[in-house]
N, C-alpha and C positions, 0 to 999 in steps of 0.2 A: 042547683041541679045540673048533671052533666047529661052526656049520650054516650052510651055503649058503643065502641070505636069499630063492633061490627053491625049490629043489627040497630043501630042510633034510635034503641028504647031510652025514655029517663030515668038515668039511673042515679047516688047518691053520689056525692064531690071527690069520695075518696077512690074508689073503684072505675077503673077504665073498661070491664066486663061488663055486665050481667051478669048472671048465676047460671043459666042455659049455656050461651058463649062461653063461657070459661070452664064448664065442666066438658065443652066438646073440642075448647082446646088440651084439654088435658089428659081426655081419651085419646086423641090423635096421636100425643106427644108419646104416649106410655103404646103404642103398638110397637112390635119389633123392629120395624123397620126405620123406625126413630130414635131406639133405646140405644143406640151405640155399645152393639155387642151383648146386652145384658139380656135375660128370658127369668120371668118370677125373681126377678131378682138378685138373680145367680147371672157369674159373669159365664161367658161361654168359651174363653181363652183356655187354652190347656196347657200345663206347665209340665216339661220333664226334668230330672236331674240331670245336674251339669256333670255328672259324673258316670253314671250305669245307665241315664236315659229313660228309666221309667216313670212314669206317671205319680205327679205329686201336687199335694194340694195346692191351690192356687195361694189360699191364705199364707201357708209355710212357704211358697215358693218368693211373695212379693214381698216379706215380712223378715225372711226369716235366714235358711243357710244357703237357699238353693240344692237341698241335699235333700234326697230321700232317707227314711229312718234308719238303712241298714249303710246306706255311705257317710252318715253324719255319725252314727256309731263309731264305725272304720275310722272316721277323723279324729274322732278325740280318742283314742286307745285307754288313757286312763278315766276317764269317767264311764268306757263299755268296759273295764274289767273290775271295776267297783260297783258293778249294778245289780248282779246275782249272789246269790247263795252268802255264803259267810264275809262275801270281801262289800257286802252292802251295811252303809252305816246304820239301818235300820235292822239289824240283825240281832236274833235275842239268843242265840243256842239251839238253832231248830226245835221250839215250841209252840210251834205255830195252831193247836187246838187246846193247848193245855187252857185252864182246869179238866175240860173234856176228857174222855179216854177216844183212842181211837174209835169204838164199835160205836159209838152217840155219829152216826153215818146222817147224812140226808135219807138215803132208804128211810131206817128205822123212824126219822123224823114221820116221814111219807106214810107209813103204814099205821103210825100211833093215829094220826087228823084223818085217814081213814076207816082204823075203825071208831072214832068219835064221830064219825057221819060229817068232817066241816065244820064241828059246832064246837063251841067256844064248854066246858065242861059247865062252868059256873054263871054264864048269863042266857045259855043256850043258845045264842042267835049263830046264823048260821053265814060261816065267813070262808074268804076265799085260802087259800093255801098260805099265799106271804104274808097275810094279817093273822097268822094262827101261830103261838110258840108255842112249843112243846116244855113241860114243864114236868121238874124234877121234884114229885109229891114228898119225898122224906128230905131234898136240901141237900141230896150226897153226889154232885156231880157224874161219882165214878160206879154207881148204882143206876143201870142201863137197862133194865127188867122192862117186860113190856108192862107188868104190872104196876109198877114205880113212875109211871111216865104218863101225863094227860095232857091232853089240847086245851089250850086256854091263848084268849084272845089277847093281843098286846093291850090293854084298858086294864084287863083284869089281871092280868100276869104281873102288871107292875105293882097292884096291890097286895098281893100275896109275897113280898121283899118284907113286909112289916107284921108282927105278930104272927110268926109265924108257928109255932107250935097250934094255934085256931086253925090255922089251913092246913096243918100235916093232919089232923084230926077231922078238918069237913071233907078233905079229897079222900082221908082212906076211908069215913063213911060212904061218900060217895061209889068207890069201885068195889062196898060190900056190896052196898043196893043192886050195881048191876049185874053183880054176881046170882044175887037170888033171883033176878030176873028171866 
């Protein structure tokens, strides 16, 4: 057995602390005025671009060009004039909602899970907006009808991909029911 090298309790062979002692050296250490610049963890140094001056992150600044995004652009001229529109390698022909049609909008999304009250059509439970897909009751994409269109939760929405003439057949009972309702 040894002694703690400040408060000379017995302590075990391998440890020069105690467990009191070493957690109040270790509070001490991690105050500011010990952390050598650092606060939560975050350094406090502020980095500008070596080029226009303004403010850029420390990580891209110690890491990286020294360039903020709109002067490291400006630097490589061919990789900022391959980045938009048709001159990007990821370019399909401006299709960018296709199978969709344009009118299948976020709105319209908005208004169908509203008037479903939130609720998933087929398991009823009641979910927030992002966990709600709106689903194409006849399978025809470019058929936008508010009546063609119900809320169903991502769980059940991925079930209705298989057998689906049983679900073109429970959903349009379902929006007679509410019909007579």
């Amino acid at each position: 057995m040894t002694k703690c090298i400040e408060c000379k309790i017995k302590i075990s062979k391998t440890a020069k602390r105690c467990t009191q002692c070493h957690l109040k050296k270790l509070n001490n250490f991690q105050k500011l005025e010990n952390a050598g610049g650092y606060k939560d963890g975050r350094t406090l140094k502020t980095c500008y671009c070596i080029k226009c001056g303004t403010r850029v992150n420390t990580r891209s600044f110690i890491y990286g060009s020294k360039l903020c995004h709109s002067c490291s652009a400006k630097n490589n001229p061919k990789q900022y004039s391959t980045s938009f529109g048709n001159k990007n390698i990821n370019w399909k022909g401006g299709i960018s909602k296709l199978p969709y049609p344009f009118t299948f909008t976020e709105a319209l999304k908005i208004l169908i899970r509203k008037r479903d009250n939130c609720r998933c059509r087929k398991c009823n439970k009641k979910k927030d907006y992002r966990e709600l897909d709106v689903h194409h009751i006849d399978y025809n994409k470019q058929n936008c009808k508010k009546n063609n269109l119900i809320t169903l939760c991502k769980k059940c929405h991925s079930k209705t991909n298989f057998d689906r003439d049983y679900w073109y057949a429970y959903f349009i009972y379902l929006m007679e029911e509410r019909k007579c309702k």
